[in-house]
C-alpha positions in Angstrom: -18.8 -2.4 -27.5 -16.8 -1.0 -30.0 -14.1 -3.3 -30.0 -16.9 -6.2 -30.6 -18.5 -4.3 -33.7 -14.7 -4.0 -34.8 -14.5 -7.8 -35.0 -12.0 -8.6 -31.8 -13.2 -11.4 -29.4 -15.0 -10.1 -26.7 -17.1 -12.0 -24.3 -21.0 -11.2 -24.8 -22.2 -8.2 -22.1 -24.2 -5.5 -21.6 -23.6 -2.1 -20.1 -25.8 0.3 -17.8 -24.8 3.4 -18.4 -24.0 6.5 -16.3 -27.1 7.8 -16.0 -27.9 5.3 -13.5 -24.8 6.3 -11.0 -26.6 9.5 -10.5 -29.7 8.6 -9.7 -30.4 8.9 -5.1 -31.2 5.3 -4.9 -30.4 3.3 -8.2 -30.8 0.0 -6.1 -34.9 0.7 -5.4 -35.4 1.7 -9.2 -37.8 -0.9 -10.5 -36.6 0.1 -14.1 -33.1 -0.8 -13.2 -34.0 -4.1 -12.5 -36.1 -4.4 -15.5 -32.8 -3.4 -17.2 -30.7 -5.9 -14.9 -33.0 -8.6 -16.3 -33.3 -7.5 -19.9 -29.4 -7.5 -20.2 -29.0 -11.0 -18.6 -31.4 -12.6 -21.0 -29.6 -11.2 -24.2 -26.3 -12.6 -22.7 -28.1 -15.6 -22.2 -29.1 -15.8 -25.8 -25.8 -14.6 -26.9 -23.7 -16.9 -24.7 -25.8 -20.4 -24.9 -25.5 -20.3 -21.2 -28.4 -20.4 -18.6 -27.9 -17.4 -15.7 -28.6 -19.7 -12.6 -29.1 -23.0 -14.8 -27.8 -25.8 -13.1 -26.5 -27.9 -16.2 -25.2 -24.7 -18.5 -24.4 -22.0 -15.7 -23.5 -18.9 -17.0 -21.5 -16.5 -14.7 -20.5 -12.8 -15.3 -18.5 -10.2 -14.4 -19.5 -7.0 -12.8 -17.1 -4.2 -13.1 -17.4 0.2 -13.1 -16.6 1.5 -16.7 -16.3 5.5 -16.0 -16.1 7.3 -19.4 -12.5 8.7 -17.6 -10.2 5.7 -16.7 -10.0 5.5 -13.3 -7.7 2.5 -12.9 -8.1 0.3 -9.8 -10.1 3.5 -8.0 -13.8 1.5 -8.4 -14.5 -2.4 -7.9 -15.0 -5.6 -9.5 -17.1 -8.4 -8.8 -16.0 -11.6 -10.8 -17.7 -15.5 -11.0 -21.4 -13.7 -10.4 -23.8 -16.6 -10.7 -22.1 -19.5 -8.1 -24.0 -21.2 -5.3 -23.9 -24.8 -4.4 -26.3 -26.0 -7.2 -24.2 -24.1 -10.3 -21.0 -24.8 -9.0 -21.6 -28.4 -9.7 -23.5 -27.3 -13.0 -20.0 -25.4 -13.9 -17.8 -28.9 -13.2 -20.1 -30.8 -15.4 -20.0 -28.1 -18.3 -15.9 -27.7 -17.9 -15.2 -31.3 -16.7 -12.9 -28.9 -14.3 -13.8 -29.4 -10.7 -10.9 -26.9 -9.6 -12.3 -24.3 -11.9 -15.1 -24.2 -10.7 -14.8 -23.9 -6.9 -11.9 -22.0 -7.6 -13.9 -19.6 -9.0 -17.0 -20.0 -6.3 -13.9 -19.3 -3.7 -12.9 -16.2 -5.6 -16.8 -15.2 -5.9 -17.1 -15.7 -2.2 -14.0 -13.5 -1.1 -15.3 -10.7 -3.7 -18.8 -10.7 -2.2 -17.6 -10.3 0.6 -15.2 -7.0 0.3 -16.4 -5.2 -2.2 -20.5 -6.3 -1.9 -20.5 -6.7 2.0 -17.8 -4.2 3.1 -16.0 -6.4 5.5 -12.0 -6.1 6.1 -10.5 -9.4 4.7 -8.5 -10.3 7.8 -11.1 -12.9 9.0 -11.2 -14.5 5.1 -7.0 -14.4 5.4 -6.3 -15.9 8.3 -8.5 -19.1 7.0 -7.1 -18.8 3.2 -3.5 -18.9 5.6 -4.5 -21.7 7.3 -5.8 -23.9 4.1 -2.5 -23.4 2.5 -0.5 -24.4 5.4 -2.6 -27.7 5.8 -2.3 -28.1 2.3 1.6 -27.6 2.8 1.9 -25.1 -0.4 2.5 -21.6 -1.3 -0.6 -19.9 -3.0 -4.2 -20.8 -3.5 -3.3 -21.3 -7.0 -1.6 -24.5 -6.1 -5.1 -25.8 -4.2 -6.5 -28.6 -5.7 -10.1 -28.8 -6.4 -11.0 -30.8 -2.2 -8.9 -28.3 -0.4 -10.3 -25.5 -2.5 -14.0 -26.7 -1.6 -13.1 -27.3 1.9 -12.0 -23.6 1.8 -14.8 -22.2 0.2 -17.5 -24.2 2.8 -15.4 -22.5 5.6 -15.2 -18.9 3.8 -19.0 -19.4 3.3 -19.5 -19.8 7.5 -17.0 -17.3 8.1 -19.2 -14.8 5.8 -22.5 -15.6 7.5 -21.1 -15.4 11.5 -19.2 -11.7 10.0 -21.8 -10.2 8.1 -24.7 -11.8 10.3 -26.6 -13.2 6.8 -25.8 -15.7 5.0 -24.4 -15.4 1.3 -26.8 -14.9 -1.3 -27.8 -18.1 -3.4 -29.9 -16.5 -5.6 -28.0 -15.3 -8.7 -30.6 -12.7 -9.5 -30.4 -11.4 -6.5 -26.2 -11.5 -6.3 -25.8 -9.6 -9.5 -28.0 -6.9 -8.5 -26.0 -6.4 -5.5 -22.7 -6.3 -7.4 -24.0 -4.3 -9.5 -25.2 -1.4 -6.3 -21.7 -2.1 -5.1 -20.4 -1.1 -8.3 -22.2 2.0 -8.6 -21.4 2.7 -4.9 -17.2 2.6 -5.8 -17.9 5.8 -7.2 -17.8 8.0 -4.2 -15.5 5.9 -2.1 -12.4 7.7 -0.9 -10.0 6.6 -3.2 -12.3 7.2 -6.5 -12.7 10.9 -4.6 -9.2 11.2 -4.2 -8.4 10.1 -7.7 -10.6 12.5 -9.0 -9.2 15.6 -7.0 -5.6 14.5 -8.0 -6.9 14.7 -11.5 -9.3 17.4 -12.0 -12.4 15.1 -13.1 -15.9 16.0 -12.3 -17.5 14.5 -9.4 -20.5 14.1 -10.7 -20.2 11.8 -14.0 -20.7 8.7 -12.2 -19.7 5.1 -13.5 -21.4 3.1 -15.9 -21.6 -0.4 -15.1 -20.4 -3.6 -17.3 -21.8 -7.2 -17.1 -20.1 -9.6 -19.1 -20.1 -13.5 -19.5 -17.1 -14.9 -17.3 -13.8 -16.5 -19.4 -11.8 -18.3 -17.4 -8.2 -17.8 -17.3 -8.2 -20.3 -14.0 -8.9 -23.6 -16.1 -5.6 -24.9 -15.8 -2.2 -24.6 -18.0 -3.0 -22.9 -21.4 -5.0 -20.3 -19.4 -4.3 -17.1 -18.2 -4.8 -13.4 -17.4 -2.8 -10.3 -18.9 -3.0 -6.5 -19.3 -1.3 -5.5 -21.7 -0.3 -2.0 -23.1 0.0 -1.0 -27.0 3.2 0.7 -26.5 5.7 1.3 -23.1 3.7 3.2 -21.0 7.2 4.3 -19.4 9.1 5.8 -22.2 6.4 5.7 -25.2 8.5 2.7 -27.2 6.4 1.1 -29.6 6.3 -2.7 -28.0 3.7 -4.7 -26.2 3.9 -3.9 -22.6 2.5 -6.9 -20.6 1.8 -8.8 -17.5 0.8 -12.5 -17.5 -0.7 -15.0 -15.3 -0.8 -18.4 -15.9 -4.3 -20.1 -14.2 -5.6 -17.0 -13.3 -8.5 -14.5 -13.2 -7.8 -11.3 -13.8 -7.6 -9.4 -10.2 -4.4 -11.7 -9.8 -2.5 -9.4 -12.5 -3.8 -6.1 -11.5 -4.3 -6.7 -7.3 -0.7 -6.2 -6.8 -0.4 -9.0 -4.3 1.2 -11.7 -6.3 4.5 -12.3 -8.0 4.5 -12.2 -11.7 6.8 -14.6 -13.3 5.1 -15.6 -16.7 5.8 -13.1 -19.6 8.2 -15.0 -21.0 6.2 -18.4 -20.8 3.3 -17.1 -22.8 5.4 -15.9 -25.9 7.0 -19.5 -25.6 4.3 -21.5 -24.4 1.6 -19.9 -26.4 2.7 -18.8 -29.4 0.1 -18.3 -31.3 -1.6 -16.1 -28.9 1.6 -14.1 -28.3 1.1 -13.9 -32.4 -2.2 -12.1 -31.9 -1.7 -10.2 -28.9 0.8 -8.2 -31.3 -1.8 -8.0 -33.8 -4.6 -6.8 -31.2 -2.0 -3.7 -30.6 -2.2 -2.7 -34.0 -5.9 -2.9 -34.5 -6.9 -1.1 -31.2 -4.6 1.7 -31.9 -6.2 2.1 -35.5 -9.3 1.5 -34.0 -9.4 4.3 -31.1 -6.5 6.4 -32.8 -4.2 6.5 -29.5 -2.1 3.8 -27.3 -4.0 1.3 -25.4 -4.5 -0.5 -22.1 -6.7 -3.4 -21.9 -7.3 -6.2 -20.1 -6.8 -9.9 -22.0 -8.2 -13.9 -21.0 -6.5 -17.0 -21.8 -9.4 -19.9 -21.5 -8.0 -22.9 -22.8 -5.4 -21.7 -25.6 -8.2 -19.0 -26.6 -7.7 -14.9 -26.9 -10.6 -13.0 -25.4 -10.6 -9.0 -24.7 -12.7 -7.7 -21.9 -11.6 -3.9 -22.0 -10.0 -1.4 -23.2 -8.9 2.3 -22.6 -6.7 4.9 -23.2 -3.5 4.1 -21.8 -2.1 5.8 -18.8 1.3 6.9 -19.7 4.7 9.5 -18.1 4.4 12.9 -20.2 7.5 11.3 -21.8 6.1 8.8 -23.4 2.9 11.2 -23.7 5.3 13.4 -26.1 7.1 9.8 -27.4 3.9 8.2 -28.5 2.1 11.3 -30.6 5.6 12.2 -32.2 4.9 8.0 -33.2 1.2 7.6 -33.9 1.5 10.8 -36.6 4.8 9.2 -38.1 3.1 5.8 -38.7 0.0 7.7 -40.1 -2.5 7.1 -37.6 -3.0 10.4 -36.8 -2.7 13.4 -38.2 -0.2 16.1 -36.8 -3.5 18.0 -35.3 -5.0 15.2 -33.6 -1.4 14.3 -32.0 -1.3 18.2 -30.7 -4.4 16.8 -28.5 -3.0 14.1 -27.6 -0.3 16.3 -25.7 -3.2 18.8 -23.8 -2.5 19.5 -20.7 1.2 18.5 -20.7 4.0 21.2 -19.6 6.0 20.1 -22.4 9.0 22.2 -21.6 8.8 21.1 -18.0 9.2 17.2 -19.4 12.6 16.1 -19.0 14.0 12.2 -18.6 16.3 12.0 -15.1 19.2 9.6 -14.4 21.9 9.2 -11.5 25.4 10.6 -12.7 28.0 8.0 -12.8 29.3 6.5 -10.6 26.6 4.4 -9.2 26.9 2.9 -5.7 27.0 -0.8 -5.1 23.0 -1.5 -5.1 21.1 -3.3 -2.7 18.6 -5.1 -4.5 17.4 -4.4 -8.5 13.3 -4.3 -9.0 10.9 -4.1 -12.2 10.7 -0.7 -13.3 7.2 0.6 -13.4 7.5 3.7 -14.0 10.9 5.5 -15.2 13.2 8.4 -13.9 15.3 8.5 -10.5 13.8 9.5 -7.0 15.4 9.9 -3.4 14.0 9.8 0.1 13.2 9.0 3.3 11.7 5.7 3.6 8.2 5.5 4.5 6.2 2.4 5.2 2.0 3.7 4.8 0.7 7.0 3.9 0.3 8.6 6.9 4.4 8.6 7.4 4.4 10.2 3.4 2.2 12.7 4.2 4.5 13.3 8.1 7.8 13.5 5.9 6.1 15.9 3.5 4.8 18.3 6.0 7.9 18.6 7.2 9.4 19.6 3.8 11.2 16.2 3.2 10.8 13.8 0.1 10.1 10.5 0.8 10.0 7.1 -1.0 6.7 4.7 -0.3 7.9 1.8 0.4 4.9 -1.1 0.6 5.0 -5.4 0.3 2.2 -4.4 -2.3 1.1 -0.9 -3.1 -2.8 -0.7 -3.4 -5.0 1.8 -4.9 -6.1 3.0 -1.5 -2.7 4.7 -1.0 -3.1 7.2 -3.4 -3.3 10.6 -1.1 0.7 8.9 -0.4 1.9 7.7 -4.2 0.7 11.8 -5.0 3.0 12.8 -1.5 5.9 10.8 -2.3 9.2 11.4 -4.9 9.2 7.3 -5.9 7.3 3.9 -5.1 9.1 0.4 -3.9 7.5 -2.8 -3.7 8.1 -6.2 -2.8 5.5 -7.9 -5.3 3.5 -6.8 -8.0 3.9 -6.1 -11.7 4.6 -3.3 -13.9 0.5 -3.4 -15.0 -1.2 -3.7 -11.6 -3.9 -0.8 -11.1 -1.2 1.0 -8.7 1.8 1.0 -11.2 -0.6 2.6 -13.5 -1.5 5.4 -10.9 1.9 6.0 -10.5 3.0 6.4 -14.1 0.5 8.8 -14.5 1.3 10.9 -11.5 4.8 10.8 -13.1 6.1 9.0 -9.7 9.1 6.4 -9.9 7.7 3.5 -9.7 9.9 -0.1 -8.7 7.7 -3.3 -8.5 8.0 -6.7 -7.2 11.6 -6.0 -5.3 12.6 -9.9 -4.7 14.6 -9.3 -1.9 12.6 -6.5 0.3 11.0 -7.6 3.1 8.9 -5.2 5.6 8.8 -5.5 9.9 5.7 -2.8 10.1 6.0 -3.7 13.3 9.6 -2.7 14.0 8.8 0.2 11.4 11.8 -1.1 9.6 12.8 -3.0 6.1 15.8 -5.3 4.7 17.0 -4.9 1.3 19.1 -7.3 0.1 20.3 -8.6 3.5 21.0 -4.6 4.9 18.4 -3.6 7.7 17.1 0.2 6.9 15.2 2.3 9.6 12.0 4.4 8.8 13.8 7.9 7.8 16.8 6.5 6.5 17.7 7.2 3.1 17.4 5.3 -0.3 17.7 6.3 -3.8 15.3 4.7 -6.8 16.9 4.3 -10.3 13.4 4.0 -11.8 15.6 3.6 -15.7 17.5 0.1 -14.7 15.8 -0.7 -11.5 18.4 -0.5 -9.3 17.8 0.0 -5.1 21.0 2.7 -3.5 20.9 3.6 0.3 22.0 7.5 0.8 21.0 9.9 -1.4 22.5 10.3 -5.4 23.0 13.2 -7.7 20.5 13.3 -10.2 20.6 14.9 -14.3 18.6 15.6 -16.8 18.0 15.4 -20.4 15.1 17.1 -22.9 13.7 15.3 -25.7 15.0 17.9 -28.2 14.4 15.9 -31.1 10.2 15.2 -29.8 10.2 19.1 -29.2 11.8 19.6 -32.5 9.0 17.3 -34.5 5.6 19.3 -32.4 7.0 22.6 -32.9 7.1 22.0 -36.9 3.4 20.6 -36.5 2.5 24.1 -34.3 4.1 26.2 -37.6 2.1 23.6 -40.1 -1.0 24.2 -37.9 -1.3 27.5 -37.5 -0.3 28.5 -41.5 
């Protein structure tokens, strides 16, 4: 809300606040569908687009907003507003007929995790078998007949698993979202989140629904999050992952590959242009380094959140000893930025020379050095750790559901991902080591056993993380530290200018 009064383009929404989450039964409350309904019409009226229309469909997302960031902890519904009449409304409005069953397939899938509560294994196996008829790699490279051929089957398969068929009825889909939303708040990850970081129970979530932009209509579109400064070591840059074709859960999921950073400063330069000018005004704007989520339709910027940025204590101490330097804040207001940090406790860890011959080099996600006994799920984390061992997680891609481990373990390895998906973020801010998207790491859960480029490990055996280069040792390395004197240096002449 505040970043559309400030100007910056933002898709039209409306937000139910927190006051609903904590209500016994928010779903029977006939005033929160008088509010559902309310909302929808003034994004209706704001958007041009009819909410179940069949010649102007508009869709909307449906995602938590607690007033703590909570990333990747509570769930997402996107493409609200599909069914078999809209979906051809949506390929007459966009004259894209992969977009839009694209996005009814994406719908579907949601629905039926998040909404319906089902494991995905029943929706995989036939998303595995469309892309093996279809002789290609990733739904992304569907066209717009296999994707509808898909998205018929995925709407059987729902029906025989969850023993209804999916909702047609937009009305009644978005209210559903909307419950599921709410509902995120106590599941076990959001609980566990919360215990890791001392946040009240019961706040509750507020809820946002906002108009769909499509970052899946083809090759000038895309989805990003993107960071105002490096979350890692506080650096004043713009910190980014990007998509191209594709909605945001692709970026922040952790399942795919991220290979486009460099494409959208080259192939979009003029958003790249005002991307780095978005940094700027949401920093002046909320007076501390952001995180937020960014669309591509079409060769056009849109914003859809933003949040105070998840950050190391390092880059905690780097970014305030910044913000007061460039005159954004003042040196009280950076002294809160820093509550709660140990600050003679925060120190920046390396391997002493000489390194070993590496096995594989990863993106780093989150920076210092870790050792360890590999571990392959949380349970063998939280095995090693009662035995007084470290460990290192190692996971193909690390979801947010493996917190109670990332909090267990000295470092985080995965095989995809990026350095902005929810679980990177978790682990930057529970100061793990965090390597992403290791290209040469491949997993035998099975055989409880890994190879890293081309040597076969065991669980147990050792491996060292140099989260500052993002190199992969086996065996276990000397670490050493250094303290930011100069950082120290600048707060303790703010703590003398403060208290005189």
């Amino acid at each position: 809300m505040r970043m559309a009064r400030a100007g910056l383009p933002v898709p039209p929404a409306f937000v139910l606040p927190t006051g609903w989450s904590a209500r016994r039964a928010p779903a029977e409350d006939p005033a929160l569908r008088a509010a559902l309904l309310t909302g929808i019409t003034e994004v209706e009226a704001a958007s041009g687009l009819g909410f179940g229309a069949a010649r102007r469909p508009l869709l909307v997302s449906v995602r938590s907003g607690a007033a703590v960031s909570m990333p990747g902890m509570m769930e997402t519904v996107l493409d609200v507003g599909l069914n078999a009449t809209t979906v051809e409304g949506l390929v007459n409005l966009t004259g894209n007929p992969r977009l839009a069953w694209d996005s009814f397939r994406r719908l579907v899938q949601g629905f039926f995790e998040v909404v319906a509560g089902q494991d995905t294994a029943p929706f995989d196996a036939l998303i595995a078998a469309a892309l093996v008829t279809a002789e290609v790699e990733s739904e992304t490279d569907l066209d717009f007949l296999a994707l509808r051929s898909l998205t018929r089957a995925l709407l059987d398969c729902y029906r025989d698993c969850v023993g209804s068929p999916f909702p047609t009825d937009p009305h009644e889909q978005l209210h559903a979202a909307m419950t599921a939303v709410f509902r995120s708040w106590d599941a076990p990850k959001a609980a566990s989140y919360r215990r890791l970081n001392t946040l009240d129970d019961a706040a509750g979530t507020a809820v946002t629904v906002q108009t769909m932009v499509y970052g899946n209509a083809g090759g000038s579109s895309g989805a990003g999050v993107g960071f105002t400064r490096n979350p890692a070591s506080g650096a004043r840059e713009f910190y980014y992952d990007f998509r191209f074709n594709a909605q945001g859960e692709d970026v922040v999921a952790g399942r795919q590959a991220l290979h486009d950073n460099d494409r959208l400063r080259t192939d979009l330069p003029a958003v790249w242009t005002q991307l780095e000018t978005v940094c700027r005004t949401l920093e002046t704007l909320f007076g501390d380094a952001q995180d937020f989520e960014f669309t591509v339709q079409q060769g056009k910027l849109f914003l859809l959140q933003a949040r105070r940025a998840k950050r190391t204590d390092w880059a905690a101490l780097a970014i305030a000893v910044d913000l007061v330097a460039e005159g954004l804040l003042a040196p009280a207001a950076g002294l809160k930025l820093l509550d709660g940090i140990a600050l003679d406790a925060v120190v920046h860890t390396s391997f002493a020379p000489p390194l070993p011959a590496t096995l594989a080099v990863a993106q780093v996600a989150s920076q210092g050095v870790a050792c360890g006994a590999l571990a392959f799920d949380s349970a063998a984390v939280q095995r090693f750790h009662a035995a007084g061992e470290a460990s290192i997680l190692v996971r193909h891609d690390t979801v947010t559901s493996d917190i109670e481990g990332m909090a267990l373990a000295e470092g985080i390895l995965t095989a995809t991902g990026g350095r902005t998906s929810h679980a990177a973020v978790v682990a930057r801010q529970l100061g793990k080591v965090c390597l992403v998207g290791c290209p040469t790491l491949e997993i035998d859960l099975g055989s409880r056993t890994c190879r890293i480029g081309g040597t076969e490990l065991h669980e147990g055996d050792a491996i060292s993380l140099d989260g500052n280069g993002g190199a992969v040792c086996a065996g276990i390395l000397t670490p050493v530290t250094e303290r930011p004197e100069a950082l120290l240096a600048t707060i303790a002449l703010w703590r003398k200018g403060t208290a005189a």
